[in-house]
N, CA, C and O atoms as a Tinker XYZ file with bonds, in Angstrom:
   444  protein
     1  N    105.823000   98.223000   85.921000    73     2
     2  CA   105.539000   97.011000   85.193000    64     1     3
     3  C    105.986000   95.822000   86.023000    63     2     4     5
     4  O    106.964000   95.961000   86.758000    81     3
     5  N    105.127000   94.272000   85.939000    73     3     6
     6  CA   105.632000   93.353000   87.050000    64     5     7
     7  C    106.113000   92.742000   85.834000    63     6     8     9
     8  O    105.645000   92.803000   84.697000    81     7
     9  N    107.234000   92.082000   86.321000    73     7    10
    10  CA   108.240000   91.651000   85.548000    64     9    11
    11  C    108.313000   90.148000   85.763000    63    10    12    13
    12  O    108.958000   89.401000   85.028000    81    11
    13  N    107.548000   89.720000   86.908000    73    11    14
    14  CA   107.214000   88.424000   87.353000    64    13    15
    15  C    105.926000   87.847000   87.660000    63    14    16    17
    16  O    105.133000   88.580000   88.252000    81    15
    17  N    105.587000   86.736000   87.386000    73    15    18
    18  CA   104.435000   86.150000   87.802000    64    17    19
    19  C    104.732000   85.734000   89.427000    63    18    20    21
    20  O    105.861000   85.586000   89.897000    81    19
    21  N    103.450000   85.580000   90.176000    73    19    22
    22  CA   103.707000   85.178000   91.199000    64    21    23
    23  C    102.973000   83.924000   91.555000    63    22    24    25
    24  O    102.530000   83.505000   92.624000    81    23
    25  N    102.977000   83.411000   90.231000    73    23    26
    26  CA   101.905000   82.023000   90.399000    64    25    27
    27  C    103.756000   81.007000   90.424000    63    26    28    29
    28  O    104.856000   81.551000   90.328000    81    27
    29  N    103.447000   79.276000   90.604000    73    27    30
    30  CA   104.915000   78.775000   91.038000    64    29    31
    31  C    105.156000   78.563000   89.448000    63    30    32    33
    32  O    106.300000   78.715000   89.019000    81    31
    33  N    103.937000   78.161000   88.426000    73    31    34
    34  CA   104.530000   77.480000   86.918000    64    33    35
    35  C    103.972000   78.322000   86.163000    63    34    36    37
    36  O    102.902000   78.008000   85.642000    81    35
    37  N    104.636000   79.787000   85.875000    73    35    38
    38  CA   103.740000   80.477000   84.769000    64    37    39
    39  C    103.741000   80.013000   83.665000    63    38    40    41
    40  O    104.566000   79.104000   83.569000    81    39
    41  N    102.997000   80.282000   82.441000    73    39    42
    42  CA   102.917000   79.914000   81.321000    64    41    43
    43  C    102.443000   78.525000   80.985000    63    42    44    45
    44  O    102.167000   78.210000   79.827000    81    43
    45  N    102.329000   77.508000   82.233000    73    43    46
    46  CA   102.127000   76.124000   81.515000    64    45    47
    47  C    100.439000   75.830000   81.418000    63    46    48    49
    48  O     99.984000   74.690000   81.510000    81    47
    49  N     99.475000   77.209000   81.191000    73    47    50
    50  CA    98.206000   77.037000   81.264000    64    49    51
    51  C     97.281000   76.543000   82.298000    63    50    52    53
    52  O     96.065000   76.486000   82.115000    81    51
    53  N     98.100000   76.046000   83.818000    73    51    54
    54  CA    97.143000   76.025000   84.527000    64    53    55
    55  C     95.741000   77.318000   84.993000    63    54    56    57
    56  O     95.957000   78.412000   85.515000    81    55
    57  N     94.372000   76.755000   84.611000    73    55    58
    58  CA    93.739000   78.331000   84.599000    64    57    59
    59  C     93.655000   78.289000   86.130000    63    58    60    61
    60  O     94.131000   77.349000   86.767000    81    59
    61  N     92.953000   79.474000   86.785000    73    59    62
    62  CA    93.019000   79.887000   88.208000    64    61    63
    63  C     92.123000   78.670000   89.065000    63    62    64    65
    64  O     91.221000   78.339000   88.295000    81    63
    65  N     92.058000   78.206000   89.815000    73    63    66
    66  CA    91.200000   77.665000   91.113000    64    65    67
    67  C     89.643000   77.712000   90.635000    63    66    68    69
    68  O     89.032000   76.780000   90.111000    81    67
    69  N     89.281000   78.650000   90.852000    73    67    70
    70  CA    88.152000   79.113000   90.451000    64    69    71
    71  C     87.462000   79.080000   88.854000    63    70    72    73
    72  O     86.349000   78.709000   88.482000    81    71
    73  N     88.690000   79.662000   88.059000    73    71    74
    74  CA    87.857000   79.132000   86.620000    64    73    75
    75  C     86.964000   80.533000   86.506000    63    74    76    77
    76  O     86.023000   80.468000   85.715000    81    75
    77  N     87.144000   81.709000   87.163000    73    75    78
    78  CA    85.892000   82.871000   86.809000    64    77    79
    79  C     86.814000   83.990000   86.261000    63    78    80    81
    80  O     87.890000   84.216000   86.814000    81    79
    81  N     86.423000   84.657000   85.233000    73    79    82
    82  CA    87.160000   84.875000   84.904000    64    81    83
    83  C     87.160000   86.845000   85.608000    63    82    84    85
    84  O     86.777000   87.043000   86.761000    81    83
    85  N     87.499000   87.713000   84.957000    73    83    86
    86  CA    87.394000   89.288000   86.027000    64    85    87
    87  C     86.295000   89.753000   85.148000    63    86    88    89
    88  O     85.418000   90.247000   85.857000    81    87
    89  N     85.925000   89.803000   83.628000    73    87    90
    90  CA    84.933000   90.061000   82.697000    64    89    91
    91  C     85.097000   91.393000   81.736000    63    90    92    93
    92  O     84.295000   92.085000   81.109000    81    91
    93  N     87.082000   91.425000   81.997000    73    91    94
    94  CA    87.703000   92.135000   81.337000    64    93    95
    95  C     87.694000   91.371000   79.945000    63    94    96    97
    96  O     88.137000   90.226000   80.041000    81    95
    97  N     87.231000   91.801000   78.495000    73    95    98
    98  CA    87.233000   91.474000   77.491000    64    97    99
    99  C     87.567000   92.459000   76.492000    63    98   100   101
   100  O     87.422000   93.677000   76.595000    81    99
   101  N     88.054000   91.774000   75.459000    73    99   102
   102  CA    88.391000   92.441000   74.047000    64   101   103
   103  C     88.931000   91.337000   72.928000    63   102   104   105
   104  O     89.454000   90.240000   73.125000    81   103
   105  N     88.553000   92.158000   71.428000    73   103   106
   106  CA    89.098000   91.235000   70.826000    64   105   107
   107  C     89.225000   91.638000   69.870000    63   106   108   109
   108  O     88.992000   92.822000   69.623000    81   107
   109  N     89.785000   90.482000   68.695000    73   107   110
   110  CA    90.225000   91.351000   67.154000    64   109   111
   111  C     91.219000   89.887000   67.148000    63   110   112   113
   112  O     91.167000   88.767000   67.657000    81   111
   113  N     92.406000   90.889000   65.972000    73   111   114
   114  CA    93.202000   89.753000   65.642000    64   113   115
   115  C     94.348000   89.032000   65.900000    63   114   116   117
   116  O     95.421000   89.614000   66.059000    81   115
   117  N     94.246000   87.820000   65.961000    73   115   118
   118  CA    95.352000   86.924000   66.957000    64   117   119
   119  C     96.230000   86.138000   66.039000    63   118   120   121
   120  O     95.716000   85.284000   65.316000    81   119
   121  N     97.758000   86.403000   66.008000    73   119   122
   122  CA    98.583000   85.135000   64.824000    64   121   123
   123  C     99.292000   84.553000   66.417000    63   122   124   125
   124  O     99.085000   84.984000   67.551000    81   123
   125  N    100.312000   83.256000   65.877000    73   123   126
   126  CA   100.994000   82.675000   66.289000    64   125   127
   127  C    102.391000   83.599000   65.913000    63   126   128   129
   128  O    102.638000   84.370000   64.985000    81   127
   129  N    103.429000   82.989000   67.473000    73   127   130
   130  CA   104.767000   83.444000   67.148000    64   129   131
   131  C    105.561000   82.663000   67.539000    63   130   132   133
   132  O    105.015000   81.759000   68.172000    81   131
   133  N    107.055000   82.533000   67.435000    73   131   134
   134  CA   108.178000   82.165000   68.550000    64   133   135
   135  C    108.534000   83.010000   69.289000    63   134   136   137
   136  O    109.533000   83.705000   69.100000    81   135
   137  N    107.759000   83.092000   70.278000    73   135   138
   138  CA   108.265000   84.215000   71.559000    64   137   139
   139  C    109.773000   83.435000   72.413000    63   138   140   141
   140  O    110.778000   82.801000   72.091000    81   139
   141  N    109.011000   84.072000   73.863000    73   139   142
   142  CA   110.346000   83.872000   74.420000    64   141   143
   143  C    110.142000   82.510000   75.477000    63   142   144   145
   144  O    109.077000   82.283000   76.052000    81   143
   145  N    111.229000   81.759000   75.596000    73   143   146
   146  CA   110.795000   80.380000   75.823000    64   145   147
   147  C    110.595000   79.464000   75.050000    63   146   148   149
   148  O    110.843000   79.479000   73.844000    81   147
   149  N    109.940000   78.231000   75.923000    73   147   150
   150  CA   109.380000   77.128000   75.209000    64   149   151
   151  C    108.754000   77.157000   74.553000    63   150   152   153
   152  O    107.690000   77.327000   75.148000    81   151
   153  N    108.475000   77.079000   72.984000    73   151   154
   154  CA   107.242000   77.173000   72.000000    64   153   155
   155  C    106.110000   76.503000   72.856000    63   154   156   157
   156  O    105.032000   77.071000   73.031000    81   155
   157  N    106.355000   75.465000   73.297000    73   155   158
   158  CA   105.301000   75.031000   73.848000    64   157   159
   159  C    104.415000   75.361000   74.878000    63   158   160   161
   160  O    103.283000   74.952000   75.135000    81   159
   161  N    105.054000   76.076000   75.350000    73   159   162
   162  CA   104.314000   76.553000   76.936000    64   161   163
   163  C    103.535000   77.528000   76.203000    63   162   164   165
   164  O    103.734000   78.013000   75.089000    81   163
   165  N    102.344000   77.775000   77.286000    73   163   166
   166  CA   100.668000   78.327000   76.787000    64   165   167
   167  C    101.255000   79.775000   77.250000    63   166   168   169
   168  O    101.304000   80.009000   78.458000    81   167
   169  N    101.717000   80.786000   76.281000    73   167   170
   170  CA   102.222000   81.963000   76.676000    64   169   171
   171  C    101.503000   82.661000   75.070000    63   170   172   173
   172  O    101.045000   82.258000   74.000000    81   171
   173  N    101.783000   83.914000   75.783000    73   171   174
   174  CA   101.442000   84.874000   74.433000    64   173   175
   175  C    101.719000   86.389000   75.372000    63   174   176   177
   176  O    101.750000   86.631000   76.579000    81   175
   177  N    101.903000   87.267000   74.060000    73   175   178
   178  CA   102.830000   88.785000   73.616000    64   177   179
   179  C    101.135000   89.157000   73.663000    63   178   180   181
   180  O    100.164000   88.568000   73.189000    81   179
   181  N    101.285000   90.585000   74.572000    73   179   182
   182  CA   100.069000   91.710000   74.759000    64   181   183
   183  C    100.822000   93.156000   74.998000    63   182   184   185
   184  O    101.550000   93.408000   75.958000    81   183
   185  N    100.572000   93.836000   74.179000    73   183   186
   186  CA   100.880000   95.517000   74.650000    64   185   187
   187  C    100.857000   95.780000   75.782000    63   186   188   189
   188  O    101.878000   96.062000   76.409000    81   187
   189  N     99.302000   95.732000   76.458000    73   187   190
   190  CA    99.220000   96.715000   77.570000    64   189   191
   191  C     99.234000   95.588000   78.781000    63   190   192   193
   192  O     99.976000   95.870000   79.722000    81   191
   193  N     98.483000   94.310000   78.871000    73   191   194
   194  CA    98.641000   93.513000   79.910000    64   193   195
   195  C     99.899000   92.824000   80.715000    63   194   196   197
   196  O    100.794000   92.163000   80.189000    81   195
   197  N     99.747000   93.156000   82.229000    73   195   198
   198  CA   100.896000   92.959000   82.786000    64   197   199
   199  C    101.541000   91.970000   82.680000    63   198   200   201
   200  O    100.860000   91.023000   82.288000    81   199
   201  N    102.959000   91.659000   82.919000    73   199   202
   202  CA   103.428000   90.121000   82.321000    64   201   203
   203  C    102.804000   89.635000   83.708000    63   202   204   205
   204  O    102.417000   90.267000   84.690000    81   203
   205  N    102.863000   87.999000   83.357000    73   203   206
   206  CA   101.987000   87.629000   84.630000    64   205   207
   207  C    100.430000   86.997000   84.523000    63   206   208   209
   208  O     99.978000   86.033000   85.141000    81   207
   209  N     99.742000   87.879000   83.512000    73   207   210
   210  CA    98.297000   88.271000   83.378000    64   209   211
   211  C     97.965000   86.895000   82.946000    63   210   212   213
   212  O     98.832000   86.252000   82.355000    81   211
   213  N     96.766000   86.355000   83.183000    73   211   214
   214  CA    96.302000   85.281000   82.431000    64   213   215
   215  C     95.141000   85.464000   81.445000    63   214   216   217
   216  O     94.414000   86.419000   81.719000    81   215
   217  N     94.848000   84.833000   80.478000    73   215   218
   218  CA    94.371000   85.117000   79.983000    64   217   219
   219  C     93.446000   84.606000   79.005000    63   218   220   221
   220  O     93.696000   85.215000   77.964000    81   219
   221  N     92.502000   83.792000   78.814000    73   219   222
   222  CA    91.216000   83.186000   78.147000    64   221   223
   223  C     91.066000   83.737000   76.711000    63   222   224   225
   224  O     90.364000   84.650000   76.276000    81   223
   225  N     92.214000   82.644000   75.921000    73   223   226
   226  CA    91.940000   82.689000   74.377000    64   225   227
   227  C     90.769000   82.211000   73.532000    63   226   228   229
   228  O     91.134000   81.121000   73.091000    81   227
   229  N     89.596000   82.465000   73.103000    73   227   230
   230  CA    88.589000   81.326000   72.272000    64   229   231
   231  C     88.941000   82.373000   70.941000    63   230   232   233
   232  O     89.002000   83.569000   70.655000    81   231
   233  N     89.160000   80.734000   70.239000    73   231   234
   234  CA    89.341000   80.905000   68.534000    64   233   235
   235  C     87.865000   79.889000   68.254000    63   234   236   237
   236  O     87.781000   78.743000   68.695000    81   235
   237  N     87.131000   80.343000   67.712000    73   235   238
   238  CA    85.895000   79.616000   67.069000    64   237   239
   239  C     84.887000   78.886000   68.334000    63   238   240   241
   240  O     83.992000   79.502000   68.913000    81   239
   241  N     85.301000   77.295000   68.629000    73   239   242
   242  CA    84.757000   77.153000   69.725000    64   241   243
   243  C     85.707000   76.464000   70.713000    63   242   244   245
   244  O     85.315000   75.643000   71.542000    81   243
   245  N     86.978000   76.853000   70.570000    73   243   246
   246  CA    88.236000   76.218000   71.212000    64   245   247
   247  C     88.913000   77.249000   72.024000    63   246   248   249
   248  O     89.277000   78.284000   71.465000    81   247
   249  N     89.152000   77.042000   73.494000    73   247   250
   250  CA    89.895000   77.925000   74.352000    64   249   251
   251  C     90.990000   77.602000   74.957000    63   250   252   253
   252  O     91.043000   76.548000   75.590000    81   251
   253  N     92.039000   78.431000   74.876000    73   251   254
   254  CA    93.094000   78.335000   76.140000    64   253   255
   255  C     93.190000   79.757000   76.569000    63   254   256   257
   256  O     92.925000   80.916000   76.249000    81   255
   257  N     94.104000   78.453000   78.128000    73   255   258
   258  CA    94.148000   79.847000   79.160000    64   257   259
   259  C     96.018000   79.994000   78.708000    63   258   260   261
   260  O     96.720000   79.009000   78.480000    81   259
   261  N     96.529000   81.482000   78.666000    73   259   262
   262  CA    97.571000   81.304000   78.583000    64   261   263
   263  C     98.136000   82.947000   79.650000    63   262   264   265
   264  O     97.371000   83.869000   79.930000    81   263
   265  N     99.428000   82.877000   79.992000    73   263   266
   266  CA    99.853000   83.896000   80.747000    64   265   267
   267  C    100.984000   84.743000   79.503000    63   266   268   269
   268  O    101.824000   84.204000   78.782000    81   267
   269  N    100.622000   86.204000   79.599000    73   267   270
   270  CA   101.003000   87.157000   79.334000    64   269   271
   271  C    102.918000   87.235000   80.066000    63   270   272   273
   272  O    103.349000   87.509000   81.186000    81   271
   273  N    103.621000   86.831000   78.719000    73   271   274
   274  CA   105.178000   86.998000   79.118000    64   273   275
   275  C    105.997000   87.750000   78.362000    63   274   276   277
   276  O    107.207000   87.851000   78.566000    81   275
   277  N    105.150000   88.510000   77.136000    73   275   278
   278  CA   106.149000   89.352000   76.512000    64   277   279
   279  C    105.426000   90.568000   76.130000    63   278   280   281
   280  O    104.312000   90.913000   76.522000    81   279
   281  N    106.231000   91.191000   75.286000    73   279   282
   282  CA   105.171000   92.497000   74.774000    64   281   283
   283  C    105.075000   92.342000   73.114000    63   282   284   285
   284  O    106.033000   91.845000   72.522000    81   283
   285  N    103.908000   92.774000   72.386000    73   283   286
   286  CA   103.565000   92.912000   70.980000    64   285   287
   287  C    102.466000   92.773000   70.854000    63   286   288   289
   288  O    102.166000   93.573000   71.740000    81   287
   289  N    101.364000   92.372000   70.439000    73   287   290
   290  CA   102.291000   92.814000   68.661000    64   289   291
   291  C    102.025000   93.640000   68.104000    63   290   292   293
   292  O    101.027000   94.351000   68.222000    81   291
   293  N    103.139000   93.728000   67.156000    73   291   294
   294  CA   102.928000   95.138000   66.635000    64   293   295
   295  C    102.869000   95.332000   65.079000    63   294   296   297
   296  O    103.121000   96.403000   64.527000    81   295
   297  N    102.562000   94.352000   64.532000    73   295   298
   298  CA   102.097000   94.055000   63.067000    64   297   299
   299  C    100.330000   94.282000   63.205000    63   298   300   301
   300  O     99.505000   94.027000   64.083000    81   299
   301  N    100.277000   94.894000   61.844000    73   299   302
   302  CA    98.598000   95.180000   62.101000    64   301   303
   303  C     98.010000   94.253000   60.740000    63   302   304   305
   304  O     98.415000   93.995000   59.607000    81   303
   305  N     96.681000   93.893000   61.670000    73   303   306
   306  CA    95.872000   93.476000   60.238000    64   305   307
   307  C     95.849000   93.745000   59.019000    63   306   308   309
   308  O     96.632000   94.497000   58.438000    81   307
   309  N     94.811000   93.055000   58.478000    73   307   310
   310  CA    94.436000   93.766000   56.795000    64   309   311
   311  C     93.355000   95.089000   56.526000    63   310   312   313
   312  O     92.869000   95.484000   55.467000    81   311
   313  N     93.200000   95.565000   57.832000    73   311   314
   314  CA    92.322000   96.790000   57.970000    64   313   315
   315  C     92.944000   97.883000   58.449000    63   314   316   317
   316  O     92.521000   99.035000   58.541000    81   315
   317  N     94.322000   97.272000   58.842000    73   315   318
   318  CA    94.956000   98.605000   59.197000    64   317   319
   319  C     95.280000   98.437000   60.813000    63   318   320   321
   320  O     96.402000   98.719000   61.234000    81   319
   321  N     94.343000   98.012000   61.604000    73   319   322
   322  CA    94.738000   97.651000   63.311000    64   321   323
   323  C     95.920000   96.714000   63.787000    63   322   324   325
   324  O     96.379000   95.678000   63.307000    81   323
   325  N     96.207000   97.374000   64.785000    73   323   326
   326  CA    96.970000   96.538000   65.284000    64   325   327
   327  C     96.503000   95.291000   65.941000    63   326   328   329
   328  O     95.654000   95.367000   66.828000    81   327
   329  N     97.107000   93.891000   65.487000    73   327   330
   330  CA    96.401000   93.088000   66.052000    64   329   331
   331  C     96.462000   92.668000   68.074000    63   330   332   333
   332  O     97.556000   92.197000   68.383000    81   331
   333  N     95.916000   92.745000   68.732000    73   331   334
   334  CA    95.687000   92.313000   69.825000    64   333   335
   335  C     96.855000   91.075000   70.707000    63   334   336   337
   336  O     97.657000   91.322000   71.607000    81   335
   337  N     96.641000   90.145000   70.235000    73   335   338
   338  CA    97.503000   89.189000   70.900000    64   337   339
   339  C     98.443000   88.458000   70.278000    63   338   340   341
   340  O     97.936000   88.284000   69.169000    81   339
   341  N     99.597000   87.860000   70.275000    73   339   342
   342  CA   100.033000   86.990000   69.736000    64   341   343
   343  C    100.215000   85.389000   70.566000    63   342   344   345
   344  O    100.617000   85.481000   71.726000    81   343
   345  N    100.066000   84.608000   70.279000    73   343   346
   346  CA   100.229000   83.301000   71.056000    64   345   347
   347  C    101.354000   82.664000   70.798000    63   346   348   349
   348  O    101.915000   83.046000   69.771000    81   347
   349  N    102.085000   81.469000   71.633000    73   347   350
   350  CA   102.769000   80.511000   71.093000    64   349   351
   351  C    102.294000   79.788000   70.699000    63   350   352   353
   352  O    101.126000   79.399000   70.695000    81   351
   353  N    103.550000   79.369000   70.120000    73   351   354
   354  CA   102.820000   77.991000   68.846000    64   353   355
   355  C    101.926000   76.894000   70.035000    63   354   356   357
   356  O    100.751000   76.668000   69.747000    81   355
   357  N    102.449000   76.293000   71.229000    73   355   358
   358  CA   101.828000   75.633000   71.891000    64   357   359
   359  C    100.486000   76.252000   72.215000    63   358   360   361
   360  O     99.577000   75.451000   72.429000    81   359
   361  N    100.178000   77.686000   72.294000    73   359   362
   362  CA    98.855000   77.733000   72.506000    64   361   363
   363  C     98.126000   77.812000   71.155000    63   362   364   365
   364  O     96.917000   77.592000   71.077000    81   363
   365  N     98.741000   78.070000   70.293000    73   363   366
   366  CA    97.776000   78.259000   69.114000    64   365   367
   367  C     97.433000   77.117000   68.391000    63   366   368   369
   368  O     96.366000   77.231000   67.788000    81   367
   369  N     98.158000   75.778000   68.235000    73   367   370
   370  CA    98.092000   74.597000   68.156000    64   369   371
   371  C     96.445000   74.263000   68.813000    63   370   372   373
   372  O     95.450000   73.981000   68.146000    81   371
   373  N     96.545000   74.407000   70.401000    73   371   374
   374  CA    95.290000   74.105000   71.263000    64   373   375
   375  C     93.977000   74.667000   70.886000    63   374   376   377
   376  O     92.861000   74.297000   71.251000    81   375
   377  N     94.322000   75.656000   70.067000    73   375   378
   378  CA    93.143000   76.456000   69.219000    64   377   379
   379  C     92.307000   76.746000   68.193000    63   378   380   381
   380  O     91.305000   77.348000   67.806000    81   379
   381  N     93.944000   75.433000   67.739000    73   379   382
   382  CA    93.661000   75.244000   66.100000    64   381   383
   383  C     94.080000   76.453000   64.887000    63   382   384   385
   384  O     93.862000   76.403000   63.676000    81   383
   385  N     94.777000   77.569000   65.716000    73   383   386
   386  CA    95.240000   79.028000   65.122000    64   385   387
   387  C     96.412000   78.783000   64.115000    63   386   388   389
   388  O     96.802000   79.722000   63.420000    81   387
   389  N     97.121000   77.247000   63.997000    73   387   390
   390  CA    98.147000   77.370000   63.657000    64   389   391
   391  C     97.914000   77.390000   61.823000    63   390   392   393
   392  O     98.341000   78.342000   61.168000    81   391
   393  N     97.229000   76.274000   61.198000    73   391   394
   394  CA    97.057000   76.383000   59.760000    64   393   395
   395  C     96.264000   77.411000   59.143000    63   394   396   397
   396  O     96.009000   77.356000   57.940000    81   395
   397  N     95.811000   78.444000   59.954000    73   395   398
   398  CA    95.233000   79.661000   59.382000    64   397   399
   399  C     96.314000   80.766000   59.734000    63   398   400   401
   400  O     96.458000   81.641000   58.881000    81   399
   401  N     97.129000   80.846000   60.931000    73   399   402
   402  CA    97.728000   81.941000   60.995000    64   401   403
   403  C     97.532000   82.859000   61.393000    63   402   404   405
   404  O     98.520000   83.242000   62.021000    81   403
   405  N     96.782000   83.515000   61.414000    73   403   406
   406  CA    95.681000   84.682000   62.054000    64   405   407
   407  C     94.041000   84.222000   61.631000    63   406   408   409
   408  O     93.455000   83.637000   60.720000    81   407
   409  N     93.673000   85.048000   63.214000    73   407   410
   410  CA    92.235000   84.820000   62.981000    64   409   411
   411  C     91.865000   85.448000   64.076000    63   410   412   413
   412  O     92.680000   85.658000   64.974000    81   411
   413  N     90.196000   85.954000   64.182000    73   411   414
   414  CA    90.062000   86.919000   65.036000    64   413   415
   415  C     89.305000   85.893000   66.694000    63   414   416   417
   416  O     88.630000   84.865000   66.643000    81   415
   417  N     89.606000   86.414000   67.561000    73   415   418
   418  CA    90.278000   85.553000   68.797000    64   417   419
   419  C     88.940000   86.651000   69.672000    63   418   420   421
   420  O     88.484000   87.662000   69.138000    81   419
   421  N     88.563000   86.205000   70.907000    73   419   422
   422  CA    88.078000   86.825000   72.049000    64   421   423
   423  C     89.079000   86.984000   73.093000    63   422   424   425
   424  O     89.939000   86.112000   72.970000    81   423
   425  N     89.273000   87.677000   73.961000    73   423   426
   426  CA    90.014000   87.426000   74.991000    64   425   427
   427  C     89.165000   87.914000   76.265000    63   426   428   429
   428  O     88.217000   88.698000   76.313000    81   427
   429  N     89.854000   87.152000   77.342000    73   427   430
   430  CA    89.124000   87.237000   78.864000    64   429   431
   431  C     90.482000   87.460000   79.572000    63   430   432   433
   432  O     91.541000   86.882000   79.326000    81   431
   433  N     90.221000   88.487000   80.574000    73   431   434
   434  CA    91.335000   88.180000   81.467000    64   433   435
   435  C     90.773000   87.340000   82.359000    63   434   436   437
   436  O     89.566000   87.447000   82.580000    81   435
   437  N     91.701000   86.166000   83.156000    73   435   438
   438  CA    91.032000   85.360000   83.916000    64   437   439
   439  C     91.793000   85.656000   85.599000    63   438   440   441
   440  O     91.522000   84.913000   86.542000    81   439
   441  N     92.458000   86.483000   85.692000    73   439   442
   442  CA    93.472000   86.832000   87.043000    64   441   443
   443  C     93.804000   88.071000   87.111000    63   442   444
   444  O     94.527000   88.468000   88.025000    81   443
């Protein structure tokens, strides 16, 4: 497991140079959390993606890029799944995720 990013400012949403993303996708359901850090910084909790990972949130027609710094989640929907990503409040704010709470999210890896 990489335990470090090797970009110089992880988490503060700069997306890559390029902007393309790898066309790794999945999706389902996304809440807000207080992870670890700055609420504000564009971070979010993934099971399997390496910390480090970046990653292309769209909630409806609103996106951020945010980097993968913790692990979860592990609360499941109202169908029974586990939901997919969790964001910080700073990214879910950018998404508009925050007065709904959960909602079902796309994801891209973008790095």
């Amino acid at each position: 497991m990489q335990a470090e990013s090797n970009r110089s400012n992880p988490g503060k949403g700069d997306p890559p140079q390029n902007g393309i993303g790898t066309g790794q996708t999945f999706s389902g359901e996304a809440s807000w959390y207080k992870g670890r850090g700055d609420p504000n910084d564009l971070t979010a909790a993934n099971r399997w993606l390496k910390f480090g990972t970046l990653v292309r949130v769209t909630y409806g027609n609103k996106s951020v890029v945010v980097c993968i710094n913790d692990r979860g989640p592990y609360a499941r929907d109202r169908h029974g799944n586990l939901r997919v990503i969790d964001l910080s409040r700073g990214a879910a704010s950018k998404i508009g995720l925050i007065s709904a709470g959960i909602g079902h999210v796309t994801c891209e890896v973008v790095n």
